[in-house]
N, C-alpha and C positions, 0 to 999 in steps of 0.2 A: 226264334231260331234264325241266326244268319243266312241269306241264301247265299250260293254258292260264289256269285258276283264279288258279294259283300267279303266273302272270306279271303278272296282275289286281293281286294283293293286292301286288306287289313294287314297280309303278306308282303304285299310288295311294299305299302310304307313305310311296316318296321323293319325292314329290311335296310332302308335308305337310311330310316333314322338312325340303324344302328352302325352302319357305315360313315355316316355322319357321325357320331360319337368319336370310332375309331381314330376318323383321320385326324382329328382335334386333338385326341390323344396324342397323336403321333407329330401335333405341332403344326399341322395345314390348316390352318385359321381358316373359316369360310370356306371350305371348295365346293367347287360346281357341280351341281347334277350331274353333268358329263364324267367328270373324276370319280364321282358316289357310282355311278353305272359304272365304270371301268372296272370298279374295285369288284361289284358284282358278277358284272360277267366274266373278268379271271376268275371268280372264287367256283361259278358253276364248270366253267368249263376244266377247273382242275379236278373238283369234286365227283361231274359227271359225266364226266371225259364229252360232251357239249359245247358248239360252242354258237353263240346267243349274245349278238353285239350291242353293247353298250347303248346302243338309239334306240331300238325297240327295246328296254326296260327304262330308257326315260322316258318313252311316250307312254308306257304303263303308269310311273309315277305321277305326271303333271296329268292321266286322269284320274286318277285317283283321289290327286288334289285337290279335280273341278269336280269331284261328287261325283263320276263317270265311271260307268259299270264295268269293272276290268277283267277280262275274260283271258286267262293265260290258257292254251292248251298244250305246250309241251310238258308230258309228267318231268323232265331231265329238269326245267326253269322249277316247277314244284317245288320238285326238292330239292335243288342247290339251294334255291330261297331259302329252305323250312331248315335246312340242316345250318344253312348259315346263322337263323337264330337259334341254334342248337338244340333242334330239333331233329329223333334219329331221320325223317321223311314227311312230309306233306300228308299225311295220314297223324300221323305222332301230331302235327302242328294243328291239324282240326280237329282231333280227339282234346287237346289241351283247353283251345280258343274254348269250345264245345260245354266240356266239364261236362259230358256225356256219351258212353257206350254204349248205350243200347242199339243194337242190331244194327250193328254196323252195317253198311252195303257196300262195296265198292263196283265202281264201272270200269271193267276192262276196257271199253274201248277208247277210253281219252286219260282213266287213270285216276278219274275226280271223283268224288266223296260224297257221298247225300247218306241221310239218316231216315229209319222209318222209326215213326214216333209210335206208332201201333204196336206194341210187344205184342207177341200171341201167349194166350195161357202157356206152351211149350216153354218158352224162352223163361218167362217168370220164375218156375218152377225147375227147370234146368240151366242155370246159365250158367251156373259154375263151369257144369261138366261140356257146355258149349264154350264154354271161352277156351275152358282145357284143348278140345279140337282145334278151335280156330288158332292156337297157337303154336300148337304142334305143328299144323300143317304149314302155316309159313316159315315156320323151324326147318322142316325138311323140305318144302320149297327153297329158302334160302341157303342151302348148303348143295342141294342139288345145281343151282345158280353157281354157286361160288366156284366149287368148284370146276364148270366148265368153261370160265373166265378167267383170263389171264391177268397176270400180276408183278407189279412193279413195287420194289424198296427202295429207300437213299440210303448210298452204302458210304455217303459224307463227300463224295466227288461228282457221282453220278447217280442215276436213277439206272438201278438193273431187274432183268426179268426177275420173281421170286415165285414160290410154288405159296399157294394159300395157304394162311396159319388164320384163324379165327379170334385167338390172341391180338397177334399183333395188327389184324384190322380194325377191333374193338379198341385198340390204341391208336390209333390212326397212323401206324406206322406202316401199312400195307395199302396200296394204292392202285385204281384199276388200269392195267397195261394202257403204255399211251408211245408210238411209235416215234413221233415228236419230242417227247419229252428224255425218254431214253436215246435217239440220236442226238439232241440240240440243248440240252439244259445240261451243264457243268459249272462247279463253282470253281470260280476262275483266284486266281490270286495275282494283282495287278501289278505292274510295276510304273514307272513315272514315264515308261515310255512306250506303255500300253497304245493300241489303238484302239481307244474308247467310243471312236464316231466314225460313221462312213462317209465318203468322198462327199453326199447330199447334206450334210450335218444332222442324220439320224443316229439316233445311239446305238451301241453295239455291247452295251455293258449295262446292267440293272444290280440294283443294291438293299440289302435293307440290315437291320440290326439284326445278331443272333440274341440268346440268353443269357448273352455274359455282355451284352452288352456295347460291343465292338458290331462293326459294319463285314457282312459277307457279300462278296460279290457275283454273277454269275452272267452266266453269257446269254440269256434269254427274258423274257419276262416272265412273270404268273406269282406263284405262290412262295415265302418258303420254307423248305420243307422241312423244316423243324418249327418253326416256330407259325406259319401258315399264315403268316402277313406277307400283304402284296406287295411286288416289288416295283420300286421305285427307279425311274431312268436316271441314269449317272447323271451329273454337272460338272460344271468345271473347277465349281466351288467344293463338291465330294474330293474330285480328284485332289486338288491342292492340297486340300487340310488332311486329308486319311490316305492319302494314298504316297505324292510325293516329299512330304514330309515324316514318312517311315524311317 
């Protein structure tokens, strides 16, 4: 059985690895650890409304890589990781890795996952009707939760408050209230005489592909929210080709 260390360093790899696939896909031949953690920690901090910079999940990764015991404790990095490899939670991704339920334990106070191998005669002979418990109750834990957490849609312009639908969070179309995101993310529609950079040459404009395949743009960075790829800082080469050639 993996210890817990071990299940650390097995998360935060394939995490990298598979941010690494992504951006290749996306045409970024080679990028940097620094870029692979960027994409990471937008992805937690849109997921779990967290935010957990890009340096400290490289120094996770490069020990990971020297065989170096990696000890995450925030459950929010858990699970953005575990959901990012589409896993519903950091429970859901050690239950997998695992290929074992039995008697599950969780630790409330850090959030982290250990197994006891000892079933008791009780559990053998009952686990149906225990698992039935343990599911219910996070069933109405989780709704208890939901509902006294607020909540944000994209209404295709903006990010607005919404009231919890179960539905549309199970489609990832409901998202947890984020005061930043509802003031400062709007999808912008550029023209050639936008101002796309600030007085220091920082950007003012991020971009990525929708589903049809054409470029959307918007005023902030993070995620987007249709398609839940990271966004990319304008250039000048974006600008030319897509923007002033409309």
């Amino acid at each position: 059985m993996e210890k817990q260390t071990q299940v650390h360093n097995r998360l935060i790899t394939e995490s990298f690895e598979k941010a690494l696939k992504q951006e290749e896909e996306r045409g970024n031949i080679n990028p940097s650890k620094s870029r692979l953690a960027t994409v990471l920690s937008y992805y937690i901090e849109e997921n779990q409304d967290f935010q957990f910079g890009e340096r400290r999940l490289r120094d996770y990764y490069n020990e990971a890589l020297a065989a170096t015991q990696v000890e995450i404790k925030q459950p929010a990095v858990l699970n953005g990781l575990s959901s990012f490899l589409g896993y519903s939670d950091y429970t859901d991704f050690v239950i997998r890795i695992k290929g074992d339920k039995k008697d599950l334990i969780q630790n409330g106070s850090d959030d982290t996952i250990t197994y006891n191998l000892r079933i008791t005669d009780f559990v053998k002979h009952h686990k149906v009707s225990l698992a039935i418990a343990i599911v219910s109750a996070m069933v109405i834990l989780f709704l208890m939760v939901s509902k006294q957490q607020r909540w944000m849609k994209w209404d295709g312009t903006n990010y607005i408050e919404a009231s919890f639908d179960a539905d549309k969070l199970s489609k990832g179309e409901l998202k947890a209230y984020k005061e930043d995101r509802i003031a400062n993310f709007t999808r912008l529609n550029p023209q050639c005489e936008t101002q796309f950079f600030n007085a220091d040459g920082s950007v003012r404009v991020w971009y990525s592909k929708n589903k049809n395949g054409s470029l959307d743009f918007f005023s902030s960075y993070g995620l987007h929210p249709i398609t839940g790829k990271t966004l990319k800082p304008v250039t000048r080469y974006i600008i030319d080709k897509y923007v002033c050639e409309r």
